[in-house]
C-alpha positions as CSV (number, residue, x, y, z in Angstrom):
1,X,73.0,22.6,75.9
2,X,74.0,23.6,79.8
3,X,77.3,24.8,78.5
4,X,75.6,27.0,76.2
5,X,73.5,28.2,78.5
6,X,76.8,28.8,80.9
7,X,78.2,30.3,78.3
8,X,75.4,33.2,77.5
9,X,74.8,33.6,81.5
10,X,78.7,34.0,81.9
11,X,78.1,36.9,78.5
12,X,75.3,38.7,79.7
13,X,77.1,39.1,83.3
14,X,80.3,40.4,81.7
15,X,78.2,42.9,79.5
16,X,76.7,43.9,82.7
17,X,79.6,44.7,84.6
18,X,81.3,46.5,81.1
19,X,78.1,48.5,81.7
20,X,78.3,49.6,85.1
21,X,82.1,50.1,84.4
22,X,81.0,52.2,81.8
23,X,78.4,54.2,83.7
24,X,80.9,55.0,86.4
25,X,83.4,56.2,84.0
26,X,81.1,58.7,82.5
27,X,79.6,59.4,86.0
28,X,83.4,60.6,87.3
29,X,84.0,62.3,83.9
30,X,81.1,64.5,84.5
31,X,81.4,65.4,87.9
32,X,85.4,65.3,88.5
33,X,86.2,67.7,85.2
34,X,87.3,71.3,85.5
35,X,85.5,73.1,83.7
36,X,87.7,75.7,81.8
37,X,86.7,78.8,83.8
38,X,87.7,77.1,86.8
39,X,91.3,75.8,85.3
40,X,92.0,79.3,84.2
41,X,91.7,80.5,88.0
42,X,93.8,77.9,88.8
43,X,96.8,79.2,86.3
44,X,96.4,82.7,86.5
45,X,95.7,85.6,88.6
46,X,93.7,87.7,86.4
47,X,90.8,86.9,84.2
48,X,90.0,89.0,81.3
49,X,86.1,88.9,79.9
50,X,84.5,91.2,77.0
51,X,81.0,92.4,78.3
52,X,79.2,93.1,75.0
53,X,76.1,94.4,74.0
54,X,74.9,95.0,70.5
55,X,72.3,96.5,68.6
56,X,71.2,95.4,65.0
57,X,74.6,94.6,63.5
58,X,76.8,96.8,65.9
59,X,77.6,97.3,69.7
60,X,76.6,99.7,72.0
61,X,78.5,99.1,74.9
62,X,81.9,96.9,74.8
63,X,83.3,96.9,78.4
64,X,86.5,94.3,79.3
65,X,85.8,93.1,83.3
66,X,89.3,92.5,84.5
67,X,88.8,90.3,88.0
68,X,91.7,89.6,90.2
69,X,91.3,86.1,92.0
70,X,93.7,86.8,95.0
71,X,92.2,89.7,96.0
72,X,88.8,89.3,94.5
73,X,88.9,93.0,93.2
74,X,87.5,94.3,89.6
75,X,88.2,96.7,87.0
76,X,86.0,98.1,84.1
77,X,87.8,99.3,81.0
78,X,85.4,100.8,78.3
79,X,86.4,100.6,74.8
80,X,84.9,103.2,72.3
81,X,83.1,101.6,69.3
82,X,84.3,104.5,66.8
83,X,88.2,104.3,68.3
84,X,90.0,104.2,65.0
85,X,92.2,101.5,64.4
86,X,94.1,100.2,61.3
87,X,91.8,97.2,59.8
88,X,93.9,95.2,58.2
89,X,91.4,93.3,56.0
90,X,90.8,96.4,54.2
91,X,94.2,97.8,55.1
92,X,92.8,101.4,56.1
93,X,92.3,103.6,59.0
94,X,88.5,102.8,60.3
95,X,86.1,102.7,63.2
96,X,86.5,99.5,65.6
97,X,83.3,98.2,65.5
98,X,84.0,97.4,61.8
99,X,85.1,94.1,62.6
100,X,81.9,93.4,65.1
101,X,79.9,90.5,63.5
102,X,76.9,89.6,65.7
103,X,77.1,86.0,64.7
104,X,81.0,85.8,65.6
105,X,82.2,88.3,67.8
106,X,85.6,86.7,68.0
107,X,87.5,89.1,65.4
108,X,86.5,91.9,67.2
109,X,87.6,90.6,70.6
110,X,90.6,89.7,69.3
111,X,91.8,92.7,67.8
112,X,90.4,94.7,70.9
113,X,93.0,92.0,73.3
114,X,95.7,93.1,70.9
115,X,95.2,96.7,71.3
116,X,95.4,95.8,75.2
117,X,98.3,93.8,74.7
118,X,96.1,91.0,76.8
119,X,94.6,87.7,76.3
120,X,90.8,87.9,76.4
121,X,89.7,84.8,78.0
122,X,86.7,84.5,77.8
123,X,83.0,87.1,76.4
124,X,79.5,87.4,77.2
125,X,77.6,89.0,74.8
126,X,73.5,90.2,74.4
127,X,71.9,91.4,71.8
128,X,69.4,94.4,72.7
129,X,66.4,91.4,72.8
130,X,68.3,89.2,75.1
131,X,69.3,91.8,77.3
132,X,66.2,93.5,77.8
133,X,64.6,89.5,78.8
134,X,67.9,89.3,81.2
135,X,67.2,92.7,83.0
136,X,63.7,91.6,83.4
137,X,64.6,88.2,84.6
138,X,66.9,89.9,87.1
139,X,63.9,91.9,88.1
140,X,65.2,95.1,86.9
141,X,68.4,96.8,87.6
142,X,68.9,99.8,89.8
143,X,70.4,103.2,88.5
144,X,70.9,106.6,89.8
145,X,69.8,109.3,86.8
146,X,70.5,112.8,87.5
147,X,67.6,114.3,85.3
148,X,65.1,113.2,83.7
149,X,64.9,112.1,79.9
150,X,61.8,113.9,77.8
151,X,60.9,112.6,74.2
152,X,59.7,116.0,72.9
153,X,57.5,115.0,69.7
154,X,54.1,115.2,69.0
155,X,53.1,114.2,72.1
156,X,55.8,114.6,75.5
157,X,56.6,111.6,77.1
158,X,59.0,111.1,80.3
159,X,61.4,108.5,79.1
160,X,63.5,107.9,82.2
161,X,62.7,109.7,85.8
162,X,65.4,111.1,87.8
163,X,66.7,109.4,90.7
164,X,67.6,106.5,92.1
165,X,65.3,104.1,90.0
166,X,64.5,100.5,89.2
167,X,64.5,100.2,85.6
168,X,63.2,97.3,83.9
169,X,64.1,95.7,80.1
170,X,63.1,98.2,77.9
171,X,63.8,100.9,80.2
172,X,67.3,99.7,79.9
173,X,66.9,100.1,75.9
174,X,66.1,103.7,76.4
175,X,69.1,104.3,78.9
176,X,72.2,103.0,76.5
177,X,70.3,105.2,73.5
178,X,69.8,108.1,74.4
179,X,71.7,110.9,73.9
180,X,71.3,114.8,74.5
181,X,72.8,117.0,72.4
182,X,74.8,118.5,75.7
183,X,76.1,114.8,76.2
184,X,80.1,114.3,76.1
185,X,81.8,111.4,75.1
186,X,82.6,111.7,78.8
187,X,78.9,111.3,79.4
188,X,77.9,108.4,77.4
189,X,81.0,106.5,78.8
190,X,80.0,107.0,82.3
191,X,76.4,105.9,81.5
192,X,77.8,102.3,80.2
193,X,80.4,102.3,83.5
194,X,77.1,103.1,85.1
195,X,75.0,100.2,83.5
196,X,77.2,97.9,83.5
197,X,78.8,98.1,87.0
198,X,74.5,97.8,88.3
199,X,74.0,95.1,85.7
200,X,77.0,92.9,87.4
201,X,75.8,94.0,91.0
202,X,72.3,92.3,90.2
203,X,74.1,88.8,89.1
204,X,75.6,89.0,92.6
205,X,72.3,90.2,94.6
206,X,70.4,87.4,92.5
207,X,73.2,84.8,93.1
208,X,71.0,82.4,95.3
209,X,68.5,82.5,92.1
210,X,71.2,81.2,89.7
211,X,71.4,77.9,91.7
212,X,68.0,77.5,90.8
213,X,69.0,75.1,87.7
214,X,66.0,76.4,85.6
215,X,66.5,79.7,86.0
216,X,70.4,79.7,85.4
217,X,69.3,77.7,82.3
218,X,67.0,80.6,81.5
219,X,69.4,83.4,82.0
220,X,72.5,81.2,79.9
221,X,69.7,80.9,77.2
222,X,69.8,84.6,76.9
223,X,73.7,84.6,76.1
224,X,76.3,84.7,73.3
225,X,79.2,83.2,75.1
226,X,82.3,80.4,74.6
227,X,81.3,79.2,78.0
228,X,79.4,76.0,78.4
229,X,77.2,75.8,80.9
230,X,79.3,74.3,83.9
231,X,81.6,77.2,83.7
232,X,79.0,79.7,82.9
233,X,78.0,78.5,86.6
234,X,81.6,78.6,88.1
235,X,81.9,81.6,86.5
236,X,78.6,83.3,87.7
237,X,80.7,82.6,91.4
238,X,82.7,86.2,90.8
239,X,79.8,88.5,91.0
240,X,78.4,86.3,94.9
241,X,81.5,88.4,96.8
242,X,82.6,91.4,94.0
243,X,82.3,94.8,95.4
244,X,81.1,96.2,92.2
245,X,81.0,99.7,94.4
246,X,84.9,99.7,94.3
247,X,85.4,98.8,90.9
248,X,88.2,100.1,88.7
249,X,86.8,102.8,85.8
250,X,88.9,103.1,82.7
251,X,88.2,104.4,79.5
252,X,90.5,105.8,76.6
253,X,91.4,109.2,76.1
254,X,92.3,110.5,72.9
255,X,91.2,113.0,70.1
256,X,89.0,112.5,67.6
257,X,89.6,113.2,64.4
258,X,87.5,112.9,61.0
259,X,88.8,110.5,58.5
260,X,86.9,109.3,55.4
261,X,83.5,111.4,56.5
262,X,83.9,109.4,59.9
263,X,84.6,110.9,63.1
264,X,87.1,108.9,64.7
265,X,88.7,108.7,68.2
266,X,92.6,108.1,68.3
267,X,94.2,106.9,71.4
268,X,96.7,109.7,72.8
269,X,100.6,108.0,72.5
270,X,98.6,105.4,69.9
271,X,97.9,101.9,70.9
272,X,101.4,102.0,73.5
273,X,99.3,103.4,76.6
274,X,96.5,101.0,76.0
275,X,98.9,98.3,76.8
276,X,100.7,100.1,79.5
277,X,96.9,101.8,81.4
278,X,96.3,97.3,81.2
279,X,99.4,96.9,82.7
280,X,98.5,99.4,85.2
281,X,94.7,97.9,86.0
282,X,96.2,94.7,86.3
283,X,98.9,95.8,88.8
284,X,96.5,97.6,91.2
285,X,93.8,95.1,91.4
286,X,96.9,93.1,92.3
287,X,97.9,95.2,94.9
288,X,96.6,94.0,98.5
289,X,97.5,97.4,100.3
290,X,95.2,99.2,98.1
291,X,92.2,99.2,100.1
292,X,89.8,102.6,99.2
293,X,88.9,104.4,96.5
294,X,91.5,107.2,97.7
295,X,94.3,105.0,97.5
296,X,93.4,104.1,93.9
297,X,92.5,107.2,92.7
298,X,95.7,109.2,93.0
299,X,96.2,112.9,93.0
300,X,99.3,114.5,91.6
301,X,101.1,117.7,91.0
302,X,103.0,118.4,88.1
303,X,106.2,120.6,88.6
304,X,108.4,121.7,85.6
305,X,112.0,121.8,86.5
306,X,113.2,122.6,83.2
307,X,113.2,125.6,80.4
308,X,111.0,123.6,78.6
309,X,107.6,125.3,77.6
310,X,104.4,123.2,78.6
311,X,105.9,120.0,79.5
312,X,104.2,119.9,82.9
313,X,101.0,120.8,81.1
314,X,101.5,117.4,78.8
315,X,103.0,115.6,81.3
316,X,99.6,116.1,83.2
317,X,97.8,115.2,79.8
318,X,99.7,111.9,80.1
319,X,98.5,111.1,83.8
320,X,95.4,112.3,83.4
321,X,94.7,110.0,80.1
322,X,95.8,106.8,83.4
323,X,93.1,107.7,85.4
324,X,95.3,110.1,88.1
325,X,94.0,113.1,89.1
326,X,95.8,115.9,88.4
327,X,95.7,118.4,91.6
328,X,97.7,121.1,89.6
329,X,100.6,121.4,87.5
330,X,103.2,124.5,87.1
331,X,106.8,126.0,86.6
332,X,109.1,124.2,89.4
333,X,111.1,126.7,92.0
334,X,114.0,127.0,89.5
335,X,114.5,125.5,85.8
336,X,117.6,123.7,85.9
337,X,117.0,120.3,87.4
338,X,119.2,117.7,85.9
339,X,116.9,114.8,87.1
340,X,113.5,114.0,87.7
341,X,112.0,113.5,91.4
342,X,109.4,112.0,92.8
343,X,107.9,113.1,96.2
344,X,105.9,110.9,98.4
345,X,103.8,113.6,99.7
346,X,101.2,111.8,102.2
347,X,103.4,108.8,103.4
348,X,102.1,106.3,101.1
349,X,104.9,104.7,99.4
350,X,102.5,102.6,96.9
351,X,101.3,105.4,95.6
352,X,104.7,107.1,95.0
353,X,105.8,103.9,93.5
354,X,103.1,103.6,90.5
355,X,103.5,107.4,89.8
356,X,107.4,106.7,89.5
357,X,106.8,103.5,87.4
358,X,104.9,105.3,85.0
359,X,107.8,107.4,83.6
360,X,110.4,105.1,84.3
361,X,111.8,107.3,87.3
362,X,113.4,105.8,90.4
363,X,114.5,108.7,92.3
364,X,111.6,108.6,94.9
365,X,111.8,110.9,98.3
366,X,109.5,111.6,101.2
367,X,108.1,115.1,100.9
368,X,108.7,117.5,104.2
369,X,105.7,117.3,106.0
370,X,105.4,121.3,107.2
371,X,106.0,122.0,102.8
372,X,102.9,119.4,102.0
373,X,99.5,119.8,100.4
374,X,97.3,117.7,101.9
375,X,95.2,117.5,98.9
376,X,98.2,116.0,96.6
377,X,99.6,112.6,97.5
378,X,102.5,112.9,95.0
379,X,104.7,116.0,93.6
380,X,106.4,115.1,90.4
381,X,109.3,117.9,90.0
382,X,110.6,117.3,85.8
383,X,114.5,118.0,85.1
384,X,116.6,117.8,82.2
385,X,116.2,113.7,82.1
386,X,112.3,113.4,80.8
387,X,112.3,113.2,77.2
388,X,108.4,113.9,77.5
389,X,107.4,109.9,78.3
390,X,109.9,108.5,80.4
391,X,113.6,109.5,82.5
392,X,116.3,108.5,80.6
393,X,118.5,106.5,82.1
């Protein structure tokens, strides 16, 4: 009988040490794991999220948030709902948000990452309910309007104020759908790069709230996203430091063009400068010497050097649909260049660099600095070599 008893003392102290074993495994697994958000800042420089928001059965604002981790700089690049795009479930020309499913956003993200030519990593996504209990949460989010918004019915009512306002959850609702009939596509894309940029800016003013674990909890309850919760957290970590004032705008330019009853909008050069204006978000956020707005935002003058009617005007078309801004763009002195120059007109050799890079030219020259326009920082002079998109070699 007292070897039995040895033997079940001996059994219940080996279960309990299996047990504490056990506990500290699961204790390290928990609290030692990367969560995936934090191992993809680990392997890569740039992190790619889809910022949706939807309505009913389609979205009303689809912005991808480009975030550089070395230099802790962001880029906004708005993607039109009605771009047209070749669906190949139905193989036909359609609008974009034809492959938006509320329930599973991932074939829309998907094809709109192939249209980039970029890995989306990762999506947050509200529906028009969720977001308006988010804004509110976040105690409103702060927009300028530059006129007020009347509902002219029955009965007048004053939808949005002007100013620099406060506007809480359903306030919001009215502010992404509106529309006046003077609005441009211009227009509505600047209100979402408007919303959008204040929307992130309160996740980083509230930051000290999302440690609160029931109100993080709160907030992730509101989302449609493929992060759990430990990365949602690690992620929520960009928005403490982002300077959301400095942020890289992007949308697409195109033409739009009525197919099937439906007014479309086609990328200029098709899908190819989507993936090269990527390209070129990706490399300035990556660029530590960019450091203002002026330095992003680059002006440039368009010379044509050739007998070639109205290729400075498209070649300004092209850098304009990148985000340059286009001080002017004429006949050169003469019409016979044989190549293509670049002139570096305010002593900023970045700047002449990217303009160069776009077309593929590398003959880059400082600019004489009793000839230079202040107001241009590069002079692009076009010879015989551009073939319209890039120098030939």
């Amino acid at each position: 009988m007292r070897k039995e008893s040895t033997l079940d003392s001996s059994l219940i102290f080996l279960m309990l040490l299996l047990a504490v074993f056990v506990a500290i495994v699961v204790f390290l697994i928990l609290n030692i794991r990367v969560d995936e958000f934090t191992e993809a800042m680990k392997s890569r420089h740039t992190i790619v999220t889809a910022l949706i928001v939807s309505d009913g059965d389609k979205p009303v604002v689809t912005e991808i948030f480009f975030y550089d981790n070395q230099t802790g700089r962001g880029a906004l690049y708005n993607i039109p709902e009605n771009m047209g795009t070749l669906i190949r479930s139905v193989n036909k020309m359609d609008r974009l948000d034809r492959l938006f499913d509320p329930g599973d956003p991932v074939p829309y993200i998907e094809k709109i990452g192939a249209l980039l030519g970029t890995e989306i990593d990762f999506y947050l996504h509200w529906d028009m309910e969720a977001l308006i209990h988010s804004v509110d949460l976040l105690e409103g989010v702060r927009l300028f309007i530059p006129n007020e918004v009347w509902q002219v019915t029955d009965r007048e009512a004053n939808l949005l104020p002007s100013g620099s306002v406060t506007l809480d959850g359903d306030k919001v609702r009215t502010y992404l759908s509106y529309q006046l009939v003077t609005d441009t596509d211009n227009d509505l894309v600047t209100r979402k790069h408007d919303f959008t940029r204040a929307f992130l800016n309160r996740m980083g003013q509230m930051y000290e709230k999302f440690r609160n674990e029931a109100f993080s909890d709160r907030f992730y309850g509101f989302l449609d996203t493929d992060l759990d919760r430990q990365a949602y957290r690690s992620y929520l970590e960009i928005f403490q430091n982002l300077d959301t004032d400095r942020l890289v705008l992007q949308k697409v330019l195109g033409k739009n063009r009525e197919v099937d009853g439906k007014e479309l909008l086609f990328p200029y050069y098709d899908e190819k400068l989507m993936r090269e204006m990527t390209r070129q978000i990706v490399d300035t956020l990556a660029n530590m010497d960019v450091y203002s707005d002026e330095d992003i935002v680059i002006s440039v003058e368009i010379q044509n050097g050739t007998d070639i009617a109205g290729l400075a005007s498209r070649t300004a078309q092209l850098y304009r649909s990148y985000g340059y801004k286009i001080g002017s763009y004429k006949n050169a002195d003469r019409d016979d260049y044989e190549n293509t120059i670049i002139l570096d007109s305010r002593g900023n050799p970045g700047a002449a660099k990217r303009v160069a890079s776009l077309i593929r030219c590398d003959r880059i020259h400082q600019l004489q600095e009793e000839i230079a326009d202040d107001t241009v920082d590069v002079v692009i002079i076009l010879g015989k070599d551009f073939d319209g998109r890039y120098v030939k070699k």
